[in-house]
C-alpha positions in Angstrom: -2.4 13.2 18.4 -4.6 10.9 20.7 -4.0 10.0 23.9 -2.8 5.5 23.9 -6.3 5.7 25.2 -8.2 7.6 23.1 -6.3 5.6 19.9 -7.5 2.4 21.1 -11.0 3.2 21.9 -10.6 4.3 18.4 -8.9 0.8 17.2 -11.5 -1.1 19.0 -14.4 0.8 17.5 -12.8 -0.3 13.9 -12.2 -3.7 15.2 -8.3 -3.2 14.3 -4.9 -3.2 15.7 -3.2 0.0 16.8 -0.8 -0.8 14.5 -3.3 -1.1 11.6 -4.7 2.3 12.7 -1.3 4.1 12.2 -0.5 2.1 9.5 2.7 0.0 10.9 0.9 -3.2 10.4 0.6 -3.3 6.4 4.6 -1.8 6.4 5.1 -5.1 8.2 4.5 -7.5 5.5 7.1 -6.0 3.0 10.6 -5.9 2.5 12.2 -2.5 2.8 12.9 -2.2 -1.0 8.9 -2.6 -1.6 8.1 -0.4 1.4 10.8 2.8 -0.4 9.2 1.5 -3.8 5.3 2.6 -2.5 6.6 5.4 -1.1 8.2 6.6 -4.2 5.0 6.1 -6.1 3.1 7.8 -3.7 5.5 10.5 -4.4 5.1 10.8 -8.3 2.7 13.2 -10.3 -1.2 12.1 -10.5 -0.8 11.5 -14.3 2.0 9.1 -14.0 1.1 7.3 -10.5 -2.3 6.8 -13.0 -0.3 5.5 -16.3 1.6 3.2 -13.6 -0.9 2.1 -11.8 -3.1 1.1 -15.3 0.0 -0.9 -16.0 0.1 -2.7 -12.8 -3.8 -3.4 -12.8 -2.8 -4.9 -16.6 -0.5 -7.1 -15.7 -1.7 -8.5 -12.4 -5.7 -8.9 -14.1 -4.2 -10.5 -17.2 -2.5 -13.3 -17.7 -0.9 -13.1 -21.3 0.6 -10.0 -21.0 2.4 -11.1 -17.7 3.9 -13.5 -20.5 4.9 -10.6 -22.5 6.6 -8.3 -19.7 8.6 -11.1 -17.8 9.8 -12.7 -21.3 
């Protein structure tokens, strides 16, 4: 663990916030059901965070089957 100092020599160096270097500062801009939602996907097997993930990628790039999956 780095010293305050250390971290934001490091932080500056990245041109980021401390809490972007920890990671507090994405957490910050979702709801605690989204932030327990990530972490459970972060959690699955490789071969279904994948077959998830290929779903997601589908329905966010396209359109018409955003149709089909909130009809």
């Amino acid at each position: 663990m780095p010293s305050i100092d250390a971290a934001k020599k490091i932080a500056d160096a990245f041109e980021v916030s401390l809490d972007y270097l920890v990671g507090e500062e994405l957490n910050e801009k979702f709801d605690e059901k989204t932030v327990q939602r990530l972490q459970d996907i972060e959690a699955l097997n490789p071969t279904i965070k994948d077959k998830l993930f290929f779903l997601i990628d589908t329905v966010i790039r396209d359109p018409n089957p955003q149709k089909t999956y909130i009809q």
